[in-house]
Backbone as CSV, one residue per row, in Angstrom:
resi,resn,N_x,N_y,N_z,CA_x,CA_y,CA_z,C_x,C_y,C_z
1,UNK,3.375,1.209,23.814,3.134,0.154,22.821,2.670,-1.137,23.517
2,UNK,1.831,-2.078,22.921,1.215,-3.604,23.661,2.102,-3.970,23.468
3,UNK,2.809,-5.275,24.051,3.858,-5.572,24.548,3.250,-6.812,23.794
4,UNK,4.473,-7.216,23.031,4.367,-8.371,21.887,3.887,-8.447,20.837
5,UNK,3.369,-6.985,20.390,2.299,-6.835,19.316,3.832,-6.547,17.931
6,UNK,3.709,-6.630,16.959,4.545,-6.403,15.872,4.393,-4.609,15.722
7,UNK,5.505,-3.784,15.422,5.211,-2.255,15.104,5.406,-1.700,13.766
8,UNK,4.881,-1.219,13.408,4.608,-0.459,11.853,5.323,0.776,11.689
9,UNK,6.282,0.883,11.737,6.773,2.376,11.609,6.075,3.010,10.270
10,UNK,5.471,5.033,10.849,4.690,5.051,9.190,5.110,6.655,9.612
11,UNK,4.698,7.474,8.627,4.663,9.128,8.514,3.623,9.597,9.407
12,UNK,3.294,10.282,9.821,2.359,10.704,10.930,1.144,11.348,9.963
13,UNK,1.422,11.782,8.782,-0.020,12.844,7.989,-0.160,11.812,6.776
14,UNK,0.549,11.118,6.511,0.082,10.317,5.134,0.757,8.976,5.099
15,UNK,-0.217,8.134,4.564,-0.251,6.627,4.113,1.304,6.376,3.526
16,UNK,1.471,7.025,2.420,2.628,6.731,1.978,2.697,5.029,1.497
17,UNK,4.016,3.987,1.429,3.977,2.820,1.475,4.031,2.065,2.362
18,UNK,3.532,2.390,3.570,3.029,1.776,4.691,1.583,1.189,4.361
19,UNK,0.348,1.990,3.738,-0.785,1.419,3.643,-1.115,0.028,2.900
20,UNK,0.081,-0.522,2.000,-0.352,-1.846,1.490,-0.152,-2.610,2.465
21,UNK,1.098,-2.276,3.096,1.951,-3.068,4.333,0.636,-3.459,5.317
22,UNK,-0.061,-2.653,5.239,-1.024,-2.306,6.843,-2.456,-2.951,6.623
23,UNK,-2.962,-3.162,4.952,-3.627,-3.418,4.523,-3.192,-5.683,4.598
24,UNK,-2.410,-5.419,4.203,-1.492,-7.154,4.154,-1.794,-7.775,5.705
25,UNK,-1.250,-6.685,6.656,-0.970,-7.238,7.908,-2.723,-7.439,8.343
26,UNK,-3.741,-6.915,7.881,-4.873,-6.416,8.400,-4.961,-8.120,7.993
27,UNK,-5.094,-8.422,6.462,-5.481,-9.615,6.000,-5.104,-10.451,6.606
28,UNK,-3.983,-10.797,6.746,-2.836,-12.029,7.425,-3.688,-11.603,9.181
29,UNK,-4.395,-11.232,9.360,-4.666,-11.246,11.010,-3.597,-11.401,11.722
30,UNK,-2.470,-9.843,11.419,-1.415,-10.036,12.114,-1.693,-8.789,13.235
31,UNK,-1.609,-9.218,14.594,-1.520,-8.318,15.605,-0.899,-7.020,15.570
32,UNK,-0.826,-5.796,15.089,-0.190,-4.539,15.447,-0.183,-3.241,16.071
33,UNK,0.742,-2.803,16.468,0.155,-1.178,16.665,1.186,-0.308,15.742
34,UNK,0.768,0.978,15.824,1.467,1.318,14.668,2.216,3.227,15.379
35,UNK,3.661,3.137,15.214,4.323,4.175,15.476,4.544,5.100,14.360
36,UNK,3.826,6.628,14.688,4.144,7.398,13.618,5.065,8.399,13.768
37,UNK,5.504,8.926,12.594,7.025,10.017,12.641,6.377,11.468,12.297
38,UNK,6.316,12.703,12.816,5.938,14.099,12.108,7.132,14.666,11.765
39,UNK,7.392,15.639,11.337,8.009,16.685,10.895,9.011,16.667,12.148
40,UNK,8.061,17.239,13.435,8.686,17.481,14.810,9.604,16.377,15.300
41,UNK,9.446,14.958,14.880,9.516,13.667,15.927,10.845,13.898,15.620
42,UNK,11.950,14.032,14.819,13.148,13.886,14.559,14.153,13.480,16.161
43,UNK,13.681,13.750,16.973,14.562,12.986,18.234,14.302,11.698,18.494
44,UNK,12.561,11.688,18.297,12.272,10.176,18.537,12.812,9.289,17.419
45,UNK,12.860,10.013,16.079,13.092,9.502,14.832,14.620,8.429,15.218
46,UNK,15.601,9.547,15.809,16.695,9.285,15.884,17.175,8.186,16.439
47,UNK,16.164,8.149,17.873,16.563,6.989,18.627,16.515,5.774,18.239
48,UNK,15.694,5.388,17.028,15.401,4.292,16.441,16.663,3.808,15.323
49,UNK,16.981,4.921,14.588,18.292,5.548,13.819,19.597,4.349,14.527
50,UNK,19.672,5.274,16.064,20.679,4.888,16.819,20.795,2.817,17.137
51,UNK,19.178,2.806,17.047,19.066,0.827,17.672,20.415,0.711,16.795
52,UNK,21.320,-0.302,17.407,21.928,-1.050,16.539,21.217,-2.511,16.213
53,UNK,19.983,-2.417,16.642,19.065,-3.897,15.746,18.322,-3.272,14.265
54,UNK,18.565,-1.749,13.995,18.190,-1.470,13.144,19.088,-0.750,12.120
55,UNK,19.371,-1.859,11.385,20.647,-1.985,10.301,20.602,-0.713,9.213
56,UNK,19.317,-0.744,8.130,18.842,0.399,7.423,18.067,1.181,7.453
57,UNK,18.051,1.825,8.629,16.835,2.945,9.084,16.438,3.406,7.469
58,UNK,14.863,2.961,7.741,13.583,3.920,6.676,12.205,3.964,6.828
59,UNK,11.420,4.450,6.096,10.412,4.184,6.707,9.565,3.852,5.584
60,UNK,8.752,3.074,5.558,8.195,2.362,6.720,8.696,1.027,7.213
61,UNK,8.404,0.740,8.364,9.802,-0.641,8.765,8.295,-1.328,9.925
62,UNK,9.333,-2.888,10.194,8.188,-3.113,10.719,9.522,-3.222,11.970
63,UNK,9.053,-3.769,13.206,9.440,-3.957,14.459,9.364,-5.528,15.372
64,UNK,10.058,-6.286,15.174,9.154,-7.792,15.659,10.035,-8.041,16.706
65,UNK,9.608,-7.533,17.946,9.970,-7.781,18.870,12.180,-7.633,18.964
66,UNK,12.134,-6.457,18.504,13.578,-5.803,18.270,14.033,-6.102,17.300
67,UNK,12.948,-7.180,16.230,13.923,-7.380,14.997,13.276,-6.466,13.737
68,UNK,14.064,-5.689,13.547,13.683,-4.306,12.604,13.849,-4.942,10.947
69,UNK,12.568,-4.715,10.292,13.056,-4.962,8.925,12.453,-3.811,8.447
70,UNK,13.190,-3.690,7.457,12.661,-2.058,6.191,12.663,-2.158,4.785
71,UNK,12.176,-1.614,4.041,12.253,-1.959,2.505,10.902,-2.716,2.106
72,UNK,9.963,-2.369,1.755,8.568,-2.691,1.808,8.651,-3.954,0.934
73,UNK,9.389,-4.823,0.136,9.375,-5.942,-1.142,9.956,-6.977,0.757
74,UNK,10.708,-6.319,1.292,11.776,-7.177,2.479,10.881,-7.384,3.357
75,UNK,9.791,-6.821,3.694,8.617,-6.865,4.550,7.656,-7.693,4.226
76,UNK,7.339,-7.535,3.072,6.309,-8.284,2.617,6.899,-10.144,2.503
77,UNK,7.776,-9.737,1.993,8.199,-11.291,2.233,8.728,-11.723,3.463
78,UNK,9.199,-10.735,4.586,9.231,-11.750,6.039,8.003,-11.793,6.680
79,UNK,6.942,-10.913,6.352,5.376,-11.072,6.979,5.046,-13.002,6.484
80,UNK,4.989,-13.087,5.197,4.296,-13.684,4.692,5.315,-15.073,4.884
81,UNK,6.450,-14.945,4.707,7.939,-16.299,5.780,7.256,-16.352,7.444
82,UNK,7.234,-15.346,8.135,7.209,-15.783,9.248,5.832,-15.899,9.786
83,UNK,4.675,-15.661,9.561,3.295,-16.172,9.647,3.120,-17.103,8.989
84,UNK,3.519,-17.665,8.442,2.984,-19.146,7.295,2.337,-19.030,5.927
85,UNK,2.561,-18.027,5.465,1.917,-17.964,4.313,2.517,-17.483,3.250
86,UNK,3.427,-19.038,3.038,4.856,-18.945,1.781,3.764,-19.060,0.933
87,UNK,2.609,-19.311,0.242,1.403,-19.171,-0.609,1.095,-18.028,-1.512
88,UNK,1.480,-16.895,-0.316,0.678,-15.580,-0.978,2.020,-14.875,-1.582
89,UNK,3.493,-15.712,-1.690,4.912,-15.146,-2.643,4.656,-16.086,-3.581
90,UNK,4.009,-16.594,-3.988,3.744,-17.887,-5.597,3.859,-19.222,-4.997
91,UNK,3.098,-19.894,-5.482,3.057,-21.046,-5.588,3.990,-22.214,-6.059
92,UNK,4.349,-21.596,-6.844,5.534,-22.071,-8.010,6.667,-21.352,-8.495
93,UNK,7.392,-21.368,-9.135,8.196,-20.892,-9.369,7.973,-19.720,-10.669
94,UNK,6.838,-20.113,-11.821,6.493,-19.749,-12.171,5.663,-18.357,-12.239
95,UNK,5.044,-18.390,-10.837,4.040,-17.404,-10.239,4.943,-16.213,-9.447
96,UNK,6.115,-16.915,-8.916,6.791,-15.742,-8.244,7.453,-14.867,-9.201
97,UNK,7.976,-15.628,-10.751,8.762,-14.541,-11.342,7.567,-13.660,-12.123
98,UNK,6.130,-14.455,-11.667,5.271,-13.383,-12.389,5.003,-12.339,-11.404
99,UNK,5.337,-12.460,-10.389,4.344,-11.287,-9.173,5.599,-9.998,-9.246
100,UNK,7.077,-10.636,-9.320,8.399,-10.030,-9.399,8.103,-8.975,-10.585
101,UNK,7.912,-9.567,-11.905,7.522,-8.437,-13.096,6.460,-7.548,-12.957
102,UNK,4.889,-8.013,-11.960,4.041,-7.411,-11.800,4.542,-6.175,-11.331
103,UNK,5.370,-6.623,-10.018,5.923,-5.401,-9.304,6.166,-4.284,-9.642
104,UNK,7.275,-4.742,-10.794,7.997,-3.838,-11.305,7.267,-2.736,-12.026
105,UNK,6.555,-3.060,-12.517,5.728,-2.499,-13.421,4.766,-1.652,-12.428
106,UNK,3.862,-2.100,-11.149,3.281,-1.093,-10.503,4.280,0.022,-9.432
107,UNK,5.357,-0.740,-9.128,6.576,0.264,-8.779,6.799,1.746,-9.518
108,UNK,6.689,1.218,-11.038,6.973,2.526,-11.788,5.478,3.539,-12.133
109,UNK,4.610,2.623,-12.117,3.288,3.068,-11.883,3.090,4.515,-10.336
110,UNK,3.641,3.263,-9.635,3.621,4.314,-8.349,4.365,5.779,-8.142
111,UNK,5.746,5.458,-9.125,6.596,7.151,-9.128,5.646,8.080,-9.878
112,UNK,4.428,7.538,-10.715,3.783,8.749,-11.537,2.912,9.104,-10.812
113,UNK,2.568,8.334,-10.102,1.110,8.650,-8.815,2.164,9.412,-8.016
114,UNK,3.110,9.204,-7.496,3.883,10.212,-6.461,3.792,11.378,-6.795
115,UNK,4.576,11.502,-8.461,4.599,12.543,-8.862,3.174,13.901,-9.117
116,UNK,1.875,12.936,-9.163,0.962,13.465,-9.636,0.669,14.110,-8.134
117,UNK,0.301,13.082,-6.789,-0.613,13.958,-5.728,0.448,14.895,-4.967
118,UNK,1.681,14.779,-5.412,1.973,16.145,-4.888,2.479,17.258,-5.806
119,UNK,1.955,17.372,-7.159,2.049,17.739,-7.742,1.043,19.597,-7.559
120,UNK,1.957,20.929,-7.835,1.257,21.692,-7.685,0.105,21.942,-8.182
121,UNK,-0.503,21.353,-9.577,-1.562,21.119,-10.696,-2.159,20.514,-10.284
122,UNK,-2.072,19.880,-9.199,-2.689,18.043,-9.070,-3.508,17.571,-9.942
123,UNK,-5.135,17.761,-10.256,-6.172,17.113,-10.955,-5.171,17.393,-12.524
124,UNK,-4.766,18.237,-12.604,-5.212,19.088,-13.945,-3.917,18.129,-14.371
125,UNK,-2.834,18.560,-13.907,-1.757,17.720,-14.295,-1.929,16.064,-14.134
126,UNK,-2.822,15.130,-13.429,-3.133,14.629,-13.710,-3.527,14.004,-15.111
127,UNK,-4.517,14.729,-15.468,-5.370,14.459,-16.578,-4.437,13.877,-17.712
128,UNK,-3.051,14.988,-17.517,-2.536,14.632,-19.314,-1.582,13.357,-18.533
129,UNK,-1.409,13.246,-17.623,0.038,11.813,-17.019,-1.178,10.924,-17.002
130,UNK,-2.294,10.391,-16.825,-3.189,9.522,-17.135,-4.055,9.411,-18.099
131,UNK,-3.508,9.899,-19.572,-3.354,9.716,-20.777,-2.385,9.319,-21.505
132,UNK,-1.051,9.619,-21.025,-0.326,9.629,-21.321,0.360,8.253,-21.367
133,UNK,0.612,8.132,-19.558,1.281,6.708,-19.321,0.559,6.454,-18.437
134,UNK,-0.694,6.216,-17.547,-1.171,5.670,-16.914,-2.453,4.539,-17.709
135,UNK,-3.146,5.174,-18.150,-4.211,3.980,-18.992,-3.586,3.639,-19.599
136,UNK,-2.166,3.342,-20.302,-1.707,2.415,-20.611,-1.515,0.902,-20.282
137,UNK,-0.957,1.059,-19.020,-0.642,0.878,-17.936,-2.040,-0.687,-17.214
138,UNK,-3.194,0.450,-17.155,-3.776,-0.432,-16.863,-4.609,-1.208,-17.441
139,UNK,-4.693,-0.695,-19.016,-5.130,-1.636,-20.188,-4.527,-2.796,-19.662
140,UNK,-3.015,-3.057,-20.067,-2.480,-4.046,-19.856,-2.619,-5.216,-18.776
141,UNK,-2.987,-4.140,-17.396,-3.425,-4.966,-16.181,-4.964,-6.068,-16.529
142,UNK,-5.797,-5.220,-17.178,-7.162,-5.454,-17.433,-6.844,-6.943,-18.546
143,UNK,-6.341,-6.786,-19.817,-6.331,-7.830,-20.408,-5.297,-9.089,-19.534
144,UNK,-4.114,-8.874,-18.962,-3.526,-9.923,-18.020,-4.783,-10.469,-16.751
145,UNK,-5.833,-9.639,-16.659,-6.524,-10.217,-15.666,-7.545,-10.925,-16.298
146,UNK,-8.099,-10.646,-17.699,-9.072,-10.990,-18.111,-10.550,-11.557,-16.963
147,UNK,-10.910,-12.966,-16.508,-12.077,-12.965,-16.001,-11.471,-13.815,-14.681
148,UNK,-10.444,-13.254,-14.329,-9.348,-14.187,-13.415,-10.334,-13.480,-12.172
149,UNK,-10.610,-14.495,-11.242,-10.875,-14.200,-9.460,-9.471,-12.757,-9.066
150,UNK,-8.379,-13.233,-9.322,-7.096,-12.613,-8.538,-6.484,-12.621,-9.979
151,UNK,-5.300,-11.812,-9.874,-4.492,-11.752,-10.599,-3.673,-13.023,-11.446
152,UNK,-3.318,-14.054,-10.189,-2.228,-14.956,-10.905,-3.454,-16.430,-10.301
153,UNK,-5.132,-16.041,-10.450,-5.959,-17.246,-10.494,-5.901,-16.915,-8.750
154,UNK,-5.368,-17.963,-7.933,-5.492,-17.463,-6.216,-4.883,-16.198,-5.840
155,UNK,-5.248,-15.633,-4.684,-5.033,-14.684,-3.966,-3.522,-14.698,-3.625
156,UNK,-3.120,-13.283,-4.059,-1.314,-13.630,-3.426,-1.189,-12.095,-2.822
157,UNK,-0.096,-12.003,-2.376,0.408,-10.277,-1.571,0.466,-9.398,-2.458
158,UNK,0.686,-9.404,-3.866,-0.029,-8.205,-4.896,-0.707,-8.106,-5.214
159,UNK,-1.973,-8.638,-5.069,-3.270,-8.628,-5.075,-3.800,-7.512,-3.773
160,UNK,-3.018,-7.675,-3.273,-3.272,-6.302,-1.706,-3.013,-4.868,-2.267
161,UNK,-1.454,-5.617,-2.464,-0.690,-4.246,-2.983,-1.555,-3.304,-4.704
162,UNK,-1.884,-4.399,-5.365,-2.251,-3.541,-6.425,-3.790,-2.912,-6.394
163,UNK,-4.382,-3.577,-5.347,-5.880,-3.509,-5.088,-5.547,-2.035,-4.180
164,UNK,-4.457,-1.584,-3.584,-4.365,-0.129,-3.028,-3.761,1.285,-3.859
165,UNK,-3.438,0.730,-4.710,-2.824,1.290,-6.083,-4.599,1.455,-6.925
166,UNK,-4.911,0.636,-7.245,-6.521,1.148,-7.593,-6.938,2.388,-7.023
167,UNK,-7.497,1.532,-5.695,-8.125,2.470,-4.896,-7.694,3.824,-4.989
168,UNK,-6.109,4.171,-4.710,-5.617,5.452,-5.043,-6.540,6.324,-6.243
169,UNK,-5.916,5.572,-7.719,-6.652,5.657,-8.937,-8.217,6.147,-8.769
170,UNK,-8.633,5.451,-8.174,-10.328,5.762,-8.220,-10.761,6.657,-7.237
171,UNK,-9.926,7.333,-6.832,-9.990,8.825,-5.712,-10.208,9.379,-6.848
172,UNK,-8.750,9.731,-7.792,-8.872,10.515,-8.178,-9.896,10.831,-9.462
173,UNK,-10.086,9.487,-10.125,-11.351,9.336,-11.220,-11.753,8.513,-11.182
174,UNK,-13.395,8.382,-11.558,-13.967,7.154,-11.792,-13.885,6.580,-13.097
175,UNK,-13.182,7.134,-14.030,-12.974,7.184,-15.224,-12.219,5.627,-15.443
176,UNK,-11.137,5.334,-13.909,-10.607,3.635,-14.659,-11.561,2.832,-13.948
177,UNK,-12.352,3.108,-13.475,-13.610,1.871,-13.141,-14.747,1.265,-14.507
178,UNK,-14.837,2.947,-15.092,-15.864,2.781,-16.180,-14.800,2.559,-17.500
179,UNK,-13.764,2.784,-17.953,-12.751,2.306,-18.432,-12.871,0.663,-18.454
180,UNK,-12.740,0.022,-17.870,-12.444,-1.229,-17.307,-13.103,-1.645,-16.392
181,UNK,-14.105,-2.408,-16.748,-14.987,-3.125,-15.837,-14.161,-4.099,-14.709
182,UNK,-13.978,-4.930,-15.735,-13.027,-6.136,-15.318,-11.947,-5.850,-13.828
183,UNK,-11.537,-4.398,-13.715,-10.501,-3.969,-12.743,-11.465,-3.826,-11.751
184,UNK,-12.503,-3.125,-11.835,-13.576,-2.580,-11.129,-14.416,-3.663,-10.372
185,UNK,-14.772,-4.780,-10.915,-15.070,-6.423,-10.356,-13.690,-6.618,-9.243
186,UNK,-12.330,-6.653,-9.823,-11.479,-7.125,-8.858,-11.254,-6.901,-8.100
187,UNK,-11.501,-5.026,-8.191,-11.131,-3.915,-6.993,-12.485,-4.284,-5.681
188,UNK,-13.926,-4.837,-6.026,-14.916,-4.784,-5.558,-14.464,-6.602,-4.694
189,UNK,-14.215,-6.940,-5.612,-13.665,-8.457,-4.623,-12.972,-8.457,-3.540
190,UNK,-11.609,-7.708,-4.109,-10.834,-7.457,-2.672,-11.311,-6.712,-1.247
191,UNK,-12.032,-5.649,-1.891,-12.795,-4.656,-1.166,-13.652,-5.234,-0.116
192,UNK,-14.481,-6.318,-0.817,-15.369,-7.366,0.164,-14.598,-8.482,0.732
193,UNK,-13.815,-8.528,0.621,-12.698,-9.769,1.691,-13.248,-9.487,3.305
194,UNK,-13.527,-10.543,3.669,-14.107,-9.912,5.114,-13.193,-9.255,6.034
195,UNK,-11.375,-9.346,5.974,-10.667,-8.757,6.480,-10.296,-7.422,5.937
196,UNK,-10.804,-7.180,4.584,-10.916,-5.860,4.146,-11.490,-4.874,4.613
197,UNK,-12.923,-5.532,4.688,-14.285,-4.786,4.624,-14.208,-4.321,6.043
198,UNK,-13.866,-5.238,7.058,-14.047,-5.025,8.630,-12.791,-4.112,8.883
199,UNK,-11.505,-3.969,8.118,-10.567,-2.961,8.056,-11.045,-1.295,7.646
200,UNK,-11.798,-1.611,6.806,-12.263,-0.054,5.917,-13.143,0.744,7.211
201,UNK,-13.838,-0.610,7.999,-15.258,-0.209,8.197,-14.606,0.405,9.751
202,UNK,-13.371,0.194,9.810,-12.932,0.424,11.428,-11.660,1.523,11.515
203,UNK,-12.091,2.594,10.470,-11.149,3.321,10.011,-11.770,4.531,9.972
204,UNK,-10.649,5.675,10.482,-11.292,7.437,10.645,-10.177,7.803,9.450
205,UNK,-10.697,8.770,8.764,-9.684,9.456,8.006,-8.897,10.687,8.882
206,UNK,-7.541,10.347,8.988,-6.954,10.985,9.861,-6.083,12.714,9.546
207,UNK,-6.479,13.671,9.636,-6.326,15.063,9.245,-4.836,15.722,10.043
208,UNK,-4.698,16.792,9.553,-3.408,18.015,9.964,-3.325,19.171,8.950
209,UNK,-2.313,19.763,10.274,-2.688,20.838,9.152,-1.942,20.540,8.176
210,UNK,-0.175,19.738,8.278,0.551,19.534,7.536,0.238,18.695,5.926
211,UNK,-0.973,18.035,6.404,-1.929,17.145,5.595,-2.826,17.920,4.776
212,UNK,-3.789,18.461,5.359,-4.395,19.590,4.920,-3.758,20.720,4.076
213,UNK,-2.220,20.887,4.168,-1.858,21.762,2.754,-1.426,21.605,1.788
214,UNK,-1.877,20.157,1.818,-1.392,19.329,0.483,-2.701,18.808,-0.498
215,UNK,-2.519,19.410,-1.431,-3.564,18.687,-2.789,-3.916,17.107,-2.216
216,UNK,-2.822,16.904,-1.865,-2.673,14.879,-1.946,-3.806,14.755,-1.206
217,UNK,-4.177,15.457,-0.284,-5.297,14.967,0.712,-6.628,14.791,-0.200
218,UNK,-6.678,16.016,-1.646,-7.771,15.494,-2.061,-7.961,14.692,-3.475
219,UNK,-6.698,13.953,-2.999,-6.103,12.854,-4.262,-5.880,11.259,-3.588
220,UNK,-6.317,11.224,-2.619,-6.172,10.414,-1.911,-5.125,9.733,-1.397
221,UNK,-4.102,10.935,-0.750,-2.970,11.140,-0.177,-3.018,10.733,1.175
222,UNK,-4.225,11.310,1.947,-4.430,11.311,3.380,-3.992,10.114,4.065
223,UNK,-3.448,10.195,5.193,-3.764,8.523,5.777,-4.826,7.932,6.279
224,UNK,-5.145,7.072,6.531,-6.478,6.599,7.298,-5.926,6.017,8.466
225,UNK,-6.417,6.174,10.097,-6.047,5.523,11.151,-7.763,4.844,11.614
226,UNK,-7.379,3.450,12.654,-7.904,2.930,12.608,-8.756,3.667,14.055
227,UNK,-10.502,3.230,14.044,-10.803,4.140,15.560,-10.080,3.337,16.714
228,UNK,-10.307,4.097,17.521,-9.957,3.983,19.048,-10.542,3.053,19.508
């Protein structure tokens, strides 16, 4: 590991909730390298288990120089505390209990996407859970965004997070782009952030076989690692 760099603990075959994390840190031009776990690693897993600087072993966690944090809402807010950018948790008081409800709401969003790419049906079962309760879902996002730049007017840390929650979405159909313009503008904004764009553009899609026998890979499960 570079010596002083911050560490990303992540799954070794898939993104999982490490990729908003990784996507955030990319933006914030935060220095990292990133440690992954397989199936096999369970000794290495352990030793980390064992740190007593690491209070609630999970994954994904970050590493700052022995100080272990985990719980991706606990991350996002010591990234954004300890780089300087109390900005991108609200402005106001107002804005934070809005990003808090946003959450919640793409949180539960996210157990149906779990449920869907590893789902044995995948597309098919899809189809009826994004009729069901997903375009619901993002109707609602679409009229709360109406002709807004960002979500809450400036750029904040769910604007990362929900802009990778899209992306997911639009693996699997183009159906919520043409659905909803308006999402499709926002998703294209974030997308062009120059710390985005130079992130996407410096990225291999990373394969296994363990990866490879999963639908998710062609649901946009896979992880992406960055080149060499």
């Amino acid at each position: 590991m570079e010596e002083g760099k911050l560490i990303l603990g992540d799954w070794k075959d898939f993104k999982g909730m490490a990729e908003p994390i990784r996507l955030l840190l990319e933006f914030m031009k935060i220095p990292y390298v990133e440690k992954h776990y397989g199936t096999n690693d369970k000794e290495e897993w352990q030793k980390e288990v064992n740190d007593k600087n690491f209070l609630f072993p999970n994954i994904p966690y970050i590493n700052d120089q022995g100080k272990y944090i985990s719980d991706t809402n606990t991350i996002v807010l010591y990234l954004c505390l300890k780089y300087s950018h109390p900005e991108l948790l609200g402005r106001d008081d107002e804005q934070k209990v809005s990003l808090a409800m946003l959450k919640e709401v793409v949180d539960d969003l996210g157990m149906i996407l779990s449920r869907v790419l590893y789902h044995p049906q995948g597309k098919e079962f899809f189809d009826q859970v994004y009729t069901e309760r997903i375009e619901g879902v993002l109707e609602q996002f679409s009229e709360y965004l109406q002709d807004k730049r960002f979500l809450l007017g400036p750029i904040v840390w769910f604007d990362i997070w929900f802009f990778h929650v899209l992306n997911v979405l639009n693996k699997i159909t183009p159906k919520v782009f043409e659905t909803f313009p308006n999402l499709k503008a926002y998703f294209e904004r974030i997308e062009g952030l120059e710390e985005i764009s130079a992130y996407y553009k410096s990225c291999l899609l990373y394969t296994s076989d363990a990866a490879d026998d999963l639908l998710c890979v062609d649901l946009g499960g896979r992880r992406i690692i960055k080149k060499k």
